[in-house]
Every structure is written in structure tokens, then in C-alpha cells.
Residue frames as a rotation matrix with the C-alpha (Angstrom) as fourth column:
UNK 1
-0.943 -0.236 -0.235 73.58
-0.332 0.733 0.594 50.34
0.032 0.638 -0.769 130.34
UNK 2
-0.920 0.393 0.004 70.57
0.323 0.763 -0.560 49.36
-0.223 -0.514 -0.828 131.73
UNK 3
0.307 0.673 -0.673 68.43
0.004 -0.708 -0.706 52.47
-0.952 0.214 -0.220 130.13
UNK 4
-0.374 -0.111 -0.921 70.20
-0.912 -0.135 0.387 52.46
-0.167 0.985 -0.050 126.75
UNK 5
-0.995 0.087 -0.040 68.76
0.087 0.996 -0.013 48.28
0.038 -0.017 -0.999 127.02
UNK 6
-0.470 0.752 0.463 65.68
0.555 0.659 -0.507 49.46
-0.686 0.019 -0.727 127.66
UNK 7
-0.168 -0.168 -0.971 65.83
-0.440 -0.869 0.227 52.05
-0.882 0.465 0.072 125.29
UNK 8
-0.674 -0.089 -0.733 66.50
-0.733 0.203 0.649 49.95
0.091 0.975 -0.203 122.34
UNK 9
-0.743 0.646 0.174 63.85
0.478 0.694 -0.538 47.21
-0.469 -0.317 -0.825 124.08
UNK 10
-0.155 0.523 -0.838 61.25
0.188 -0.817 -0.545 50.13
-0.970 -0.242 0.028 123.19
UNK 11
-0.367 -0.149 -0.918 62.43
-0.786 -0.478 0.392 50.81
-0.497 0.866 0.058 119.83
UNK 12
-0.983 0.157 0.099 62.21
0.184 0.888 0.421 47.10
-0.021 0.432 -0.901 118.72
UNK 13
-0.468 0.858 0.212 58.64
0.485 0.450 -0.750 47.08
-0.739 -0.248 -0.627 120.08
UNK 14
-0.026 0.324 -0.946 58.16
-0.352 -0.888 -0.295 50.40
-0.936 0.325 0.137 118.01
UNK 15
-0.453 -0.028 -0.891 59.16
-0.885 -0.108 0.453 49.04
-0.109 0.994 0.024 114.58
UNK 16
-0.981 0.191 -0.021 57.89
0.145 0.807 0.573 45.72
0.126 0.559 -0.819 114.92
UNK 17
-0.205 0.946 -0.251 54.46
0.616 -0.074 -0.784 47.44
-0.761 -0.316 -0.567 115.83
UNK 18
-0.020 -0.155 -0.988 54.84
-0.817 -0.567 0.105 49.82
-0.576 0.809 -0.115 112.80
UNK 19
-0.914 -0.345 -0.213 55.88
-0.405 0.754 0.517 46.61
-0.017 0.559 -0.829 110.82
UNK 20
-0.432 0.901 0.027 52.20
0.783 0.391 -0.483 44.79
-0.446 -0.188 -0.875 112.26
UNK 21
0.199 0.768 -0.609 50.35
0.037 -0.627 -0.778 48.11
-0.979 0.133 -0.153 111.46
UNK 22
-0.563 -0.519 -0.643 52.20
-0.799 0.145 0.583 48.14
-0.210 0.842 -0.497 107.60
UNK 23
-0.976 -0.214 -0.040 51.03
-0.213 0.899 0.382 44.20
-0.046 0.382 -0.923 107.22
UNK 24
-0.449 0.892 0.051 47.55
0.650 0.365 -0.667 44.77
-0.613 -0.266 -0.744 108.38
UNK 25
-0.070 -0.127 -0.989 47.32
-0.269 -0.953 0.142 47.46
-0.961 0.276 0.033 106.23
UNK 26
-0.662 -0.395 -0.637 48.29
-0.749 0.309 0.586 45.81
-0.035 0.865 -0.500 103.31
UNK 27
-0.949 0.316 0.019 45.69
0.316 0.949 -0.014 42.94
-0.023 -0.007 -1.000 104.31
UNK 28
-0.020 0.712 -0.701 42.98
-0.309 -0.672 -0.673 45.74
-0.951 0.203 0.234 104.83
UNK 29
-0.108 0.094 -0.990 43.29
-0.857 -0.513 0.045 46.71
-0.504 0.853 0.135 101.14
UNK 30
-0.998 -0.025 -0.052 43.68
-0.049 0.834 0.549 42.63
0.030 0.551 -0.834 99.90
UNK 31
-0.805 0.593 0.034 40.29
0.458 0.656 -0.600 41.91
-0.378 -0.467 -0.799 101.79
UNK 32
-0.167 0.454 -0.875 38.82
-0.424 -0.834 -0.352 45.20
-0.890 0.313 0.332 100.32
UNK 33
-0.387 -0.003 -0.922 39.57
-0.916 -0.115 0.385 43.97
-0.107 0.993 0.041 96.95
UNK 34
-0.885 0.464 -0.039 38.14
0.457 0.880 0.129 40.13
0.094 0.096 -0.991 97.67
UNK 35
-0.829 0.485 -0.279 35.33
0.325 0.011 -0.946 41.67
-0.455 -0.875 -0.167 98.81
UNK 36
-0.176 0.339 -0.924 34.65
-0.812 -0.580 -0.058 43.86
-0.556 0.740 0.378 95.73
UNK 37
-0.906 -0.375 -0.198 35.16
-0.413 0.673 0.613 40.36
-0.097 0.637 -0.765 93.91
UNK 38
-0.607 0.794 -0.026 32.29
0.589 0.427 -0.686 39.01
-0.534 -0.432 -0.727 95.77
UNK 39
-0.261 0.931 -0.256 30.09
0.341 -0.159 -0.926 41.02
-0.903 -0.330 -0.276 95.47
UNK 40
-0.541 -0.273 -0.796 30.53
-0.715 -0.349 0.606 41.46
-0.443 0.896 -0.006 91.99
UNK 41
-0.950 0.068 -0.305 30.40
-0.005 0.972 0.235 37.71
0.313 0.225 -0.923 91.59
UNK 42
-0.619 0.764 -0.182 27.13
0.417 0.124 -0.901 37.87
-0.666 -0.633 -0.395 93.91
UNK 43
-0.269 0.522 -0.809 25.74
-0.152 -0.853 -0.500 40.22
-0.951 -0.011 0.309 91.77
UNK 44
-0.643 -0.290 -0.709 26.39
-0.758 0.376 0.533 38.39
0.113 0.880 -0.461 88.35
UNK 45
-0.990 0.140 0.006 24.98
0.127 0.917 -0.377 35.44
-0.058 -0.372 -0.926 90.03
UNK 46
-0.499 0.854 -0.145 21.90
0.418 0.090 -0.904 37.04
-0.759 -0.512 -0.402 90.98
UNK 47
-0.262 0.227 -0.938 21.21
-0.715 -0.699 0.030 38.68
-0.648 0.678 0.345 87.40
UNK 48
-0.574 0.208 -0.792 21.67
-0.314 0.838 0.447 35.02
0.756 0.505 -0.415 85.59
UNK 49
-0.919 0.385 -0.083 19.05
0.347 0.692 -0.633 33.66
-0.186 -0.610 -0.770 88.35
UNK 50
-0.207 0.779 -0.592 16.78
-0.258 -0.627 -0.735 36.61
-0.944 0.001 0.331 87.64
UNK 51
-0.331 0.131 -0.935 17.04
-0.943 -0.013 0.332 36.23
0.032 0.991 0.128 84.04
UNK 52
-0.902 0.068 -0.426 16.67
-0.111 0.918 0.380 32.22
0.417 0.390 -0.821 84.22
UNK 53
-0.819 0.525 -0.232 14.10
0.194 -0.128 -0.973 32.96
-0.541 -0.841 0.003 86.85
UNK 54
-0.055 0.429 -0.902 12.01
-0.717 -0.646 -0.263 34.96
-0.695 0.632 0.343 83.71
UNK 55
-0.928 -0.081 -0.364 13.29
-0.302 0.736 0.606 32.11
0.219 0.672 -0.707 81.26
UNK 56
-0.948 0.297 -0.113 11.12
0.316 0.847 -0.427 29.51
-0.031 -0.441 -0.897 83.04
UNK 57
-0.272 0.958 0.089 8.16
0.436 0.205 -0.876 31.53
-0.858 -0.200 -0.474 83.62
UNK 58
-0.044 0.533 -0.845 7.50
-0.937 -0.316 -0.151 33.00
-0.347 0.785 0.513 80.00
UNK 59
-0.652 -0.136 -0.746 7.65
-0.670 0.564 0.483 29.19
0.355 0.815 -0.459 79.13
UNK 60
-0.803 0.557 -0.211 5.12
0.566 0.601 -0.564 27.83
-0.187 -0.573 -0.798 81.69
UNK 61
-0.456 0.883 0.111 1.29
-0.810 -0.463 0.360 27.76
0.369 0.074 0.926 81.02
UNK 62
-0.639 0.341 0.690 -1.28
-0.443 0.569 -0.692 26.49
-0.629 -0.748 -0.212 82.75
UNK 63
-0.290 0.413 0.863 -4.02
0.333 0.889 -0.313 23.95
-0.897 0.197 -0.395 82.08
UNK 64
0.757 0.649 0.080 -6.02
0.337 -0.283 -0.898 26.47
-0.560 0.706 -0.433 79.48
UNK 65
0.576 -0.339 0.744 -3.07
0.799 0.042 -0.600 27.36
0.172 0.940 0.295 77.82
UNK 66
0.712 -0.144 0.687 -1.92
0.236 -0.873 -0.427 30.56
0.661 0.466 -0.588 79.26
UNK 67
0.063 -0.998 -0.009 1.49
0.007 0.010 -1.000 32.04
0.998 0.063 0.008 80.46
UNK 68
0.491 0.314 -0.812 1.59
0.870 -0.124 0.478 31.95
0.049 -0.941 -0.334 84.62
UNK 69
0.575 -0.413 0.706 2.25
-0.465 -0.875 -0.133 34.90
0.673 -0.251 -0.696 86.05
UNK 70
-0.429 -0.594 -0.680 5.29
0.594 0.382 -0.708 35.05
0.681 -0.708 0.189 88.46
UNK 71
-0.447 0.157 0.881 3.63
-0.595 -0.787 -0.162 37.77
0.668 -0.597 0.445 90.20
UNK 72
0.302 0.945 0.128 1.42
-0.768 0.161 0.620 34.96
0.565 -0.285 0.774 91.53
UNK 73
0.960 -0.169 -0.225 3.67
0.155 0.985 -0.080 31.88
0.235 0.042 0.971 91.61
UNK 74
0.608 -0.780 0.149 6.64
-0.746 -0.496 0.445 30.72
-0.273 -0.381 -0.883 92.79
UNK 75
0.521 -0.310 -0.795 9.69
-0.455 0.687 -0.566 28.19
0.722 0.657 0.217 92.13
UNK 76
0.581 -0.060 0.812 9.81
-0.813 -0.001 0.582 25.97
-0.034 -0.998 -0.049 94.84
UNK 77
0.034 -0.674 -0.738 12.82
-0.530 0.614 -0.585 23.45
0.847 0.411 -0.336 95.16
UNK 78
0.881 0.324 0.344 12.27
-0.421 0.207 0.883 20.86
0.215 -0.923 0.318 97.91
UNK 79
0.211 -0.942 0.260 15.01
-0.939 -0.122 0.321 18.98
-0.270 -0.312 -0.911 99.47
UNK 80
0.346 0.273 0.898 14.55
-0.088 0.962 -0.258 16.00
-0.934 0.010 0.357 97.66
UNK 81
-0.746 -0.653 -0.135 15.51
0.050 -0.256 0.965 17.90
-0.665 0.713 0.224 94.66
UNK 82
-0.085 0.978 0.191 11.79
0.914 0.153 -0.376 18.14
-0.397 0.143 -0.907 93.47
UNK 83
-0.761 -0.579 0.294 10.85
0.628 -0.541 0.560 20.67
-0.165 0.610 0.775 91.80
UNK 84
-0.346 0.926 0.152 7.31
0.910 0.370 -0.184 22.96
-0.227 0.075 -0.971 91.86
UNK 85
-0.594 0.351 0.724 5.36
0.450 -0.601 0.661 25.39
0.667 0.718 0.199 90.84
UNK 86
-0.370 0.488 -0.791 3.40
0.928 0.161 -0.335 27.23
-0.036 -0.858 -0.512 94.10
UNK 87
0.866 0.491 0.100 0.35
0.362 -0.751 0.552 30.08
0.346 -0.442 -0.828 94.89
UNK 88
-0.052 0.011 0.999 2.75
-0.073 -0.997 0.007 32.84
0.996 -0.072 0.053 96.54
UNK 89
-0.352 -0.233 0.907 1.10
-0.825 -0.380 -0.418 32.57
0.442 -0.895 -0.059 99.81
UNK 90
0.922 0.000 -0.387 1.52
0.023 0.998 0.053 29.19
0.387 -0.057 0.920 100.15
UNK 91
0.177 -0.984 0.036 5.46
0.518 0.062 -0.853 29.63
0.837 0.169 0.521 99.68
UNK 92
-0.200 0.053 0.978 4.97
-0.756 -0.643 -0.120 32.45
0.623 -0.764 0.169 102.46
UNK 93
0.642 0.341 0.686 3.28
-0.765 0.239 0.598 30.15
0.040 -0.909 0.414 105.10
UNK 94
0.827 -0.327 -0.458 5.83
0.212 0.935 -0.284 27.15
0.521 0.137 0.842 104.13
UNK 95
0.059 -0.899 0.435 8.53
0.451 -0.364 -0.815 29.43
0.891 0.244 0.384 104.82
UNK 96
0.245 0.138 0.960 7.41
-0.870 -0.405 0.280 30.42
0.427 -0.904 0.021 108.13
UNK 97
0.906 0.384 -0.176 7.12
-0.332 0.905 0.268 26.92
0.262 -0.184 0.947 108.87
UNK 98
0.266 -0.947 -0.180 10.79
0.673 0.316 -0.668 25.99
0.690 0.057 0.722 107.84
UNK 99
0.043 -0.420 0.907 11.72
-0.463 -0.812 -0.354 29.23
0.885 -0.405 -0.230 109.75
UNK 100
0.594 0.378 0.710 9.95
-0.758 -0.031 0.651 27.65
0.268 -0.925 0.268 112.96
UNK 101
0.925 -0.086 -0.369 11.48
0.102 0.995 0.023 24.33
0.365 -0.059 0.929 112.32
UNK 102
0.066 -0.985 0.161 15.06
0.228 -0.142 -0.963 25.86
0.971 0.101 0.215 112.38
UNK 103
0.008 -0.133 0.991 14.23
-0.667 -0.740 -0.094 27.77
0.745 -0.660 -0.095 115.39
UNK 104
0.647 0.538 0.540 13.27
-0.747 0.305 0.591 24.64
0.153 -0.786 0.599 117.28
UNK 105
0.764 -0.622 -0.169 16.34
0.257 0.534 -0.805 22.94
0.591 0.572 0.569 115.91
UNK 106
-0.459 -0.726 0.513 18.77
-0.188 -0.485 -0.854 25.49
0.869 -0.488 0.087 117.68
């Protein structure tokens, strides 16, 4: 009695571990498919930023009249909700900056 008990003790564990490996499974493939979502979505996202990104600078000119280059310039958003126009490597050394700040933060 005491072997056919743990016998069927054994089995239980067996199917409800099958049963776990079956559900995780099935969550595998859900998370797979959010994931594809994402990064879809990410990827949409980052095409309409690029494109508005282009918008903005074929419509900005400087003092004499002519178109800025983005190669040169960046769109800087401060945290104030400001908005600017920056040199490149400016935007580079700011961005170190913030970088340090965080680090000294943690």
C-alpha cells in the first residue's frame, strides 16, 4: 500500500510538472508574440521621429536665410520643456555631463 501511495504520489508530481511545462510553453509563445508587437511598435515609432526629425530641419534656416544642416545640429529638449537648436558637440559634452550627473546620483 505504501509503494502503490507513493507510486501514484510520483505520478501526480509527473503530470502536474508536464501540466507547468505545457503552461509555460504556451506563455513562451504569448511573450514571443508581445514582443514582436513591440518591436514593431518601436520601430514605427522610430520612423515617424525620423521622418518628423527631417520635417523640422528642412524648415529651419538660419540668420542668412539658409536651411541648417542636421549633420551639424541637434534637437535639444530640456526638462523644462524648452526647446533648442544645438552645435553637435555641444549636445555631446552636455550629454556626458547628464551621464556624470546620473552616475553621482546612484
Amino acid at each position: 500500500v505504501a509503494a502503490q501511495k507513493c507510486r501514484k504520489r510520483k505520478l501526480n508530481a509527473i503530470l502536474n510538472l508536464e501540466e507547468d511545462v505545457c503552461n509555460l510553453q504556451t506563455q513562451k509563445e504569448s511573450l514571443k508574440k508581445e514582443h514582436s508587437q513591440c518591436s514593431k511598435s518601436i520601430s514605427q515609432i522610430k520612423q515617424k521621429l525620423n521622418n518628423l526629425y527631417h520635417d523640422i530641419f528642412s524648415r529651419l534656416r538660419d540668420d542668412q536665410g539658409r536651411p541648417v544642416n542636421p549633420r551639424q545640429y541637434v534637437i535639444h529638449c530640456s526638462s523644462n520643456g524648452s526647446v533648442f537648436i544645438i552645435p553637435k558637440h555641444l549636445a555631446k559634452s552636455e550629454q556626458k555631463q547628464d551621464n556624470r550627473k546620473e552616475q553621482k546620483q546612484k
